[in-house]
C-alpha positions in Angstrom: 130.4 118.9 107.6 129.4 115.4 107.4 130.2 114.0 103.8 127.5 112.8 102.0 127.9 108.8 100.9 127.5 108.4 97.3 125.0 105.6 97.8 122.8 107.8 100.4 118.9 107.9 99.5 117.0 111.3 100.2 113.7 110.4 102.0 110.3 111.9 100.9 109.0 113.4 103.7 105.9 110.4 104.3 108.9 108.0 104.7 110.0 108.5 108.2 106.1 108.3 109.0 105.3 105.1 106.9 108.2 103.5 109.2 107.2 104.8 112.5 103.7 103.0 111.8 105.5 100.1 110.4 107.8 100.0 114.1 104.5 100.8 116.3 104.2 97.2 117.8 100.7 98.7 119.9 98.8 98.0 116.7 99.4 94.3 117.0 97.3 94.4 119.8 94.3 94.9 117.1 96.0 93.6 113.9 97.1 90.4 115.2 93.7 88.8 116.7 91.6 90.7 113.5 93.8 88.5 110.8 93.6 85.4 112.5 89.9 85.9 112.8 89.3 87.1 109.5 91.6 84.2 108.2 89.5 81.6 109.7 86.1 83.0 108.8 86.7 83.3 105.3 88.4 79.7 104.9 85.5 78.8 106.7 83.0 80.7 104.8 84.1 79.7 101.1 84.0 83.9 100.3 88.0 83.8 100.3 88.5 83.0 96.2 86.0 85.4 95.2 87.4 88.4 97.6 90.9 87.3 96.4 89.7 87.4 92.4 90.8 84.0 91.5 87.5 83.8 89.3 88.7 87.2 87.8 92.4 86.2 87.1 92.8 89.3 88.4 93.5 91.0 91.9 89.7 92.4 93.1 90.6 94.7 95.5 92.3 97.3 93.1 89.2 97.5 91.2 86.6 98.0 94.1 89.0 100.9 95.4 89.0 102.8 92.4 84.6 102.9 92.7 84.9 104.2 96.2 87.6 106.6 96.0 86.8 107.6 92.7 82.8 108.6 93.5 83.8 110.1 97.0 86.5 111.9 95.3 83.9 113.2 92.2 81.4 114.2 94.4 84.0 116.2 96.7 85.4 118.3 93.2 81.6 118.9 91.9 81.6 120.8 95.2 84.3 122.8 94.3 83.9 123.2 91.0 79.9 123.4 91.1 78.9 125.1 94.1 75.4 126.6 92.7 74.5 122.9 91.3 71.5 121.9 93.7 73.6 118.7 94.9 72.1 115.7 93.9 74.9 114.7 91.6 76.9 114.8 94.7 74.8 112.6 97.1 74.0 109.6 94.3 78.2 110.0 93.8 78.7 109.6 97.8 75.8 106.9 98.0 77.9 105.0 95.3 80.7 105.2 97.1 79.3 104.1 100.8 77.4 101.1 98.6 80.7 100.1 97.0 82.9 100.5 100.6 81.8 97.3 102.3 82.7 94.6 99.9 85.9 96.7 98.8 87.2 96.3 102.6 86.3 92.5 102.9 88.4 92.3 99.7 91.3 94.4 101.2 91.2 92.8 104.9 91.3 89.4 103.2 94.6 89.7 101.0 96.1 91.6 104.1 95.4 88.8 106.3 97.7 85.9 104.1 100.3 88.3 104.9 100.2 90.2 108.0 101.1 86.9 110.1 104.2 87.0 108.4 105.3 90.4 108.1 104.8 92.4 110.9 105.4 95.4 109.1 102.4 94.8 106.8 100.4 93.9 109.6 100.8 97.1 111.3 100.5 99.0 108.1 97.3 97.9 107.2 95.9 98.5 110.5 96.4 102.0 109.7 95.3 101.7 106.3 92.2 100.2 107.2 91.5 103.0 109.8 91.8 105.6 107.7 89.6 104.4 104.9 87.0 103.4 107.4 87.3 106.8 108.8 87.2 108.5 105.6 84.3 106.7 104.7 82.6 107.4 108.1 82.9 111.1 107.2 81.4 110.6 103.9 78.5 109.3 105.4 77.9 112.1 107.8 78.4 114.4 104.5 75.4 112.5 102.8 73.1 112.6 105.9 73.7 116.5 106.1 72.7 116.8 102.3 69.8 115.3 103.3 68.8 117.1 105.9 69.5 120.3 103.5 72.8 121.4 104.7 75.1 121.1 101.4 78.2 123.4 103.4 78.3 120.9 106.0 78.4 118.2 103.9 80.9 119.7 101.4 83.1 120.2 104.4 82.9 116.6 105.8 83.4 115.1 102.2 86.1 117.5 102.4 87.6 116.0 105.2 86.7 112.8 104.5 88.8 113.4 101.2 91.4 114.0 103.4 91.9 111.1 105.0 91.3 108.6 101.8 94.4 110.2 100.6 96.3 109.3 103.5 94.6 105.3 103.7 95.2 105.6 99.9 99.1 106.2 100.1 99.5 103.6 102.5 97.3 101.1 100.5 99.9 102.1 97.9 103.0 101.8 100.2 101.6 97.6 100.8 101.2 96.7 97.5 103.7 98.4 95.6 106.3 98.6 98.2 105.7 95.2 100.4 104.3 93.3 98.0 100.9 92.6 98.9 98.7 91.4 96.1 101.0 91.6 92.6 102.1 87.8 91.3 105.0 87.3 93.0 106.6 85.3 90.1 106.1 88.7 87.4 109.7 90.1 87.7 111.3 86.1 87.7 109.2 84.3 84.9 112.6 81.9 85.0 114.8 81.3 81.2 113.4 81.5 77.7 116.7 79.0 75.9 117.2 76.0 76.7 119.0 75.2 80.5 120.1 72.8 82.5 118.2 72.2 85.4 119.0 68.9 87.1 120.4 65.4 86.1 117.4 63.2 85.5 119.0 60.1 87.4 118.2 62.6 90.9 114.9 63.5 90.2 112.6 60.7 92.6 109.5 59.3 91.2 106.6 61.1 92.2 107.7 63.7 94.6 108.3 67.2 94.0 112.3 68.2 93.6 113.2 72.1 94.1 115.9 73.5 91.9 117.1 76.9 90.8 117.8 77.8 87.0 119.0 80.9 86.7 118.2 82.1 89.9 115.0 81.3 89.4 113.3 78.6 91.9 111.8 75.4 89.5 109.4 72.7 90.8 110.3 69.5 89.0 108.0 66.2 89.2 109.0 62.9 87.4 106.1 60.5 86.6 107.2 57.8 84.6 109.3 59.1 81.5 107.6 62.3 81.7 108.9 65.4 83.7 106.9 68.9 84.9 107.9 71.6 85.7 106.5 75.1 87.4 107.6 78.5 88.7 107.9 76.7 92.2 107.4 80.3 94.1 103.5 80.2 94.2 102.5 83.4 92.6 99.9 84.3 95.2 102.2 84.9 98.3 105.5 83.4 97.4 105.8 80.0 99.2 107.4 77.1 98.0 104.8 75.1 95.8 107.5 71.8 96.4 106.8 72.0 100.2 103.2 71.7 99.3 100.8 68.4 98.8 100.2 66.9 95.2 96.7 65.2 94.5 96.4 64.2 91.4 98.0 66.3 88.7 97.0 69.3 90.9 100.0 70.8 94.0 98.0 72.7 96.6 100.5 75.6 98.4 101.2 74.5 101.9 100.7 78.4 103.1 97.3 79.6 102.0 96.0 76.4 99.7 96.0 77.5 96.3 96.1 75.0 93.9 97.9 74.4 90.5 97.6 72.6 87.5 102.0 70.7 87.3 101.5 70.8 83.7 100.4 74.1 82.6 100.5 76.3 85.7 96.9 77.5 85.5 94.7 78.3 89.0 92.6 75.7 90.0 91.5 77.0 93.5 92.7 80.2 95.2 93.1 82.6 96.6 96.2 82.5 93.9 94.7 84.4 90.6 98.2 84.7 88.6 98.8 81.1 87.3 102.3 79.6 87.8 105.0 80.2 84.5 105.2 76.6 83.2 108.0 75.2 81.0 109.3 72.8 78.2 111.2 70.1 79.7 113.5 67.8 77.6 115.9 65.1 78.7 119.4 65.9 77.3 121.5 62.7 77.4 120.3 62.1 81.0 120.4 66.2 82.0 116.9 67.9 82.0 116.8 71.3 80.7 113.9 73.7 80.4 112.7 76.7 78.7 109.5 79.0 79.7 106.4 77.9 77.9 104.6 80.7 75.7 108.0 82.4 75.8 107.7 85.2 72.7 
C-alpha cells in the first residue's frame, strides 16, 4: 500500500477535467487570435471602461451573469414545478435572458482578454467557458422558438438542456475568477500596514520618478516631488502589474499593461478598465527615513 502524505489534497472529481482543458494547447488556435482581436477593438472602440465597470466601481460582468443565468434558470424550474401553467411566464423569463446574453459576453470576453495573453491557462479556460455559455444560450433560444410555435415539451426539454450546459460554463466562469484570479482587485488580500513602517530612506528616493519598495511584503509605489512624498499600493488592482513601471502625467500614473490610470495621492480610478482604486497611505519623514501607514485604516 502506498502511504498517503500528510500534505496530499483529495481532488473533486471536476478537477482533473478543469486541468485537462487548462493543458489542451488546440484551443489556442481560437483563443489566441480572438483576444488579440477583441483587445484591439475595444481599445479602439472606447467600450472597454464601461464593459470592465470602472464607472460602476464595480466588476460588470458578475452582475450581467446573474440576469441571464438566473431568468434561463427560473424559466427552466417553472417548468418543473408548473407544468399546467400555459407558459408565458416561461418565454418572457427565456426572452430576458437571450436580451441580457449579448452584452453579458462582451463584458466577460473583455476582462478575459487582459489576461488570457498572459496566462495560458486562462486563455484556454475561457475558451471553453465561452463555448458553453454560448451553447447554452443557443439552446435557450431554440426552447423559445418551440414555445412559440406551441410546443412547450420541446422547449422544456431544450431549456433543460440548455440548463445543462450553463452549469458547466458557470463552474468554469467560477474556476477563472475565484481560482485564477480574473476580475477581483488584486490588491484586496495585501492592502499593505496599518502602524507606522519604514519604507525607504528619503536621501534614495529621486525627484520625480516612481521608486518601488516592499513594506511588509507588500509592494509600495513612492514618488518624491519637492518635500512632499506619495505613495500607492504599486500592484495595480485591475491585473496586477507594477504601477512604478508605468508613465506619470501629471499627478495621474497610467499602468504600463492595460492603461488604467490612478490618482498618486489618493489612489482613486481615473480611467480603466481598473474599477478597485489603489490603497493609498500616510507618508511621514522620520529623521530622514520615510515610513507609511494605510490611509482610511479602521
Amino acid at each position: 500500500m502506498t502511504p498517503t502524505s500528510p500534505f496530499h489534497r483529495q481532488l473533486t472529481p471536476l478537477e482533473p477535467l478543469v486541468a485537462r482543458i487548462e493543458a489542451a494547447e488546440a484551443l489556442d488556435s481560437v483563443g489566441k487570435p480572438v483576444g488579440k482581436s477583441v483587445r484591439e477593438v475595444m481599445s479602439s472602440s472606447g467600450l472597454k471602461d464601461a464593459l470592465s465597470g470602472t464607472w460602476l466601481g464595480h466588476a460588470f460582468h458578475p452582475m450581467l451573469t446573474d440576469v441571464v443565468i438566473g431568468s434561463f434558470m427560473s424559466a427552466s424550474v417553472l417548468d418543473l414545478v408548473a407544468p399546467a401553467a400555459d407558459g408565458s411566464a416561461s418565454e418572457k423569463l427565456i426572452a430576458l435572458g437571450l436580451i441580457a446574453y449579448l452584452p453579458t459576453a462582451a463584458a466577460g470576453i473583455n476582462d478575459w482578454a487582459d489576461s488570457e495573453a498572459v496566462d495560458s491557462a486562462v486563455r484556454r479556460a475561457g475558451v471553453v467557458h465561452a463555448g458553453c455559455n454560448a451553447v447554452g444560450s443557443l439552446l435557450y433560444a431554440a426552447s423559445w422558438r418551440a414555445r412559440r410555435r406551441g410546443a412547450r415539451g420541446r422547449g422544456a426539454v431544450l431549456g433543460f438542456a440548455g440548463m445543462s450546459v450553463l452549469l458547466a460554463g458557470g463552474y468554469l466562469g467560477g474556476h477563472l475568477s475565484l481560482s485564477k484570479g480574473v476580475g477581483p482587485d488584486q490588491t484586496v488580500f495585501d492592502p499593505g500596514p496599518t502602524d507606522w513602517t519604514p519604507a525607504a530612506d528619503a536621501s534614495v528616493l529621486p525627484e520625480g520618478r516612481p521608486t518601488r519598495v516592499v513594506v511588509d511584503d507588500t509592494p509600495v509605489f513612492l514618488l518624491r516631488r519637492g518635500e512632499q512624498i506619495f505613495a500607492i499600493h504599486d500592484r495595480c488592482s485591475h491585473r496586477g502589474c507594477s504601477l512604478s513601471e508605468g508613465s506619470l502625467e501629471g499627478d495621474q500614473v497610467q499602468c504600463a499593461c492595460h492603461g488604467s490610470r490612478f490618482d498618486v495621492r489618493d489612489g482613486s480610478v481615473k480611467a480603466g478598465p481598473a474599477t478597485a482604486a489603489q490603497p493609498a497611505f500616510q507618508v511621514r519623514n522620520n529623521d530622514g527615513r520615510v515610513e507609511i501607514r494605510r490611509l482610511y485604516a479602521a
